[in-house]
C-alpha positions as CSV (number, residue, x, y, z in Angstrom):
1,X,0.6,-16.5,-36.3
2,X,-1.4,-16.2,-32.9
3,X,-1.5,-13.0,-30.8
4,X,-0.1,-13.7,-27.3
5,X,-2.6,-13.8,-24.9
6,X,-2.8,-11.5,-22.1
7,X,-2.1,-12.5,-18.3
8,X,-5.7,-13.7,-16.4
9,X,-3.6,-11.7,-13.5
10,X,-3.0,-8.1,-14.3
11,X,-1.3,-5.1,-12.2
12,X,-4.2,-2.4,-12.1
13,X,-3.0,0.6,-14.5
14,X,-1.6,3.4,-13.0
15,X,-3.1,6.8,-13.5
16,X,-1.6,10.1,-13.8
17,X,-3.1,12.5,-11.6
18,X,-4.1,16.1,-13.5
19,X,-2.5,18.6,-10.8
20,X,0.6,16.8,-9.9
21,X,1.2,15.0,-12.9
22,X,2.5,11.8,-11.6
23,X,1.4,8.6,-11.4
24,X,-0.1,6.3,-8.7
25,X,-0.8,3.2,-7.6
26,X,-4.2,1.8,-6.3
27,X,-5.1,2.1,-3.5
28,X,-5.5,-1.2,-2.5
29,X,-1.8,-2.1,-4.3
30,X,-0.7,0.4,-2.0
31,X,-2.1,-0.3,1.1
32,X,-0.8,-4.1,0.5
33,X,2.7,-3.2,-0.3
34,X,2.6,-1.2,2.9
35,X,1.1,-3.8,5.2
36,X,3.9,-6.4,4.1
37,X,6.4,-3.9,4.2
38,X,6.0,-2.7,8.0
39,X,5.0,-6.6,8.7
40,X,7.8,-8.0,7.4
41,X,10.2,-5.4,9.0
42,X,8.0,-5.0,12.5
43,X,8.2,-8.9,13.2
44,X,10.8,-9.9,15.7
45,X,12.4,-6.4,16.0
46,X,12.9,-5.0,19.5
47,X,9.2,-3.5,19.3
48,X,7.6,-6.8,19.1
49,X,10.2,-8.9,21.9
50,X,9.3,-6.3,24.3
51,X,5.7,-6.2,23.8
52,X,6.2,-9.9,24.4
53,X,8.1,-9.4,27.3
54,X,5.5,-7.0,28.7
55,X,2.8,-9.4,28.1
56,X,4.1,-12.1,29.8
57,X,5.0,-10.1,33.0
58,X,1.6,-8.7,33.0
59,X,-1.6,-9.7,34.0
60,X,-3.8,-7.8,31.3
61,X,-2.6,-8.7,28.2
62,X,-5.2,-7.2,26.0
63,X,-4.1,-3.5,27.4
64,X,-0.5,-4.1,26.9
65,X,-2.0,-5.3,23.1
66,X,-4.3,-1.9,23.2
67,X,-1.1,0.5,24.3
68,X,1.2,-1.5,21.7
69,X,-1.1,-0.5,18.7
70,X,-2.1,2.8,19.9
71,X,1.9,3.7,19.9
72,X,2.6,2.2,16.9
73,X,-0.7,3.8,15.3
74,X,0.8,7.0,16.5
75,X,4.3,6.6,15.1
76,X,2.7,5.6,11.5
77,X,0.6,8.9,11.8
78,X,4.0,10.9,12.8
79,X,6.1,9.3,9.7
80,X,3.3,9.8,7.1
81,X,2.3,13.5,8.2
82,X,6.1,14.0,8.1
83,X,6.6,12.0,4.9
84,X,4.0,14.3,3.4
85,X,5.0,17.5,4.6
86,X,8.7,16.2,3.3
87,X,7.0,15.2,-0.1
88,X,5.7,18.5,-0.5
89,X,8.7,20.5,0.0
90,X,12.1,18.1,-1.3
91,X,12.2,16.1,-4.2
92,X,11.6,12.6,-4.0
93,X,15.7,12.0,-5.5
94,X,16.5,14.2,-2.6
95,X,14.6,11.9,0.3
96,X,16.0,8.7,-1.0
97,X,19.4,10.2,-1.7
98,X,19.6,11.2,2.1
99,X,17.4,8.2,3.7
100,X,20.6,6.4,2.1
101,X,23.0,8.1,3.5
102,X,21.5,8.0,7.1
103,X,21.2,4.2,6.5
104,X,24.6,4.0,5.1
105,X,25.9,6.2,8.0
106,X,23.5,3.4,10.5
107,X,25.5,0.6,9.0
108,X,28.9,2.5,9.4
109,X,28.0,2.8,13.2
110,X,27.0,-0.9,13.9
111,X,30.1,-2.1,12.4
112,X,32.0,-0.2,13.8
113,X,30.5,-1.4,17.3
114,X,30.6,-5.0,15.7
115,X,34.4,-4.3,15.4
116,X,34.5,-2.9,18.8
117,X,33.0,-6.2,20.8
């Protein structure tokens, strides 16, 4: 009987870090999931119509392109500064059991204005 063979595409391993004890990702797997993530969500939101917007009514579109990023850049640097400051402090069962309840309480709202119209 033949051994199976293994994949020609394999996830990097993860490795357990001495002080902290858990494991991570690479850092390239983890700067790809990021980029998709916030690309996927970022595209077509209210953020990106109204740079549009701003664009077209303007005459400089590389500034409104250079004020765009540089606000964006800054709320990415707020939410990971505060993600790790959180991480360091509350359990990660504790962050996702209340980032679901604010996005179940989110959901609640804009039915509820759904229902309203």
């Amino acid at each position: 009987m033949k051994a199976p063979t293994p994949s020609p595409v394999q996830d990097p391993p993860e490795r357990t870090s001495p002080s902290t004890g858990k494991t991570s990702k690479s850092i390239l797997g983890i700067f790809g999931s990021t980029f998709i993530t916030i690309f996927l969500a970022e595209m077509g939101d209210k953020t990106q119509l109204t740079t549009l917007l701003m664009t077209a009514e303007s005459d400089a579109p590389w500034v409104v392109f250079l004020g765009a990023a540089l606000a964006l850049i800054t709320t990415s640097l707020i939410g990971v500064l505060l993600g790790r400051w959180l991480a360091n402090r509350v359990s990660e069962e504790t962050i996702e059991t209340f980032a679901a309840v604010i996005l179940l309480f989110i959901a609640i709202l804009l039915l509820g204005e759904m229902v309203n119209l």
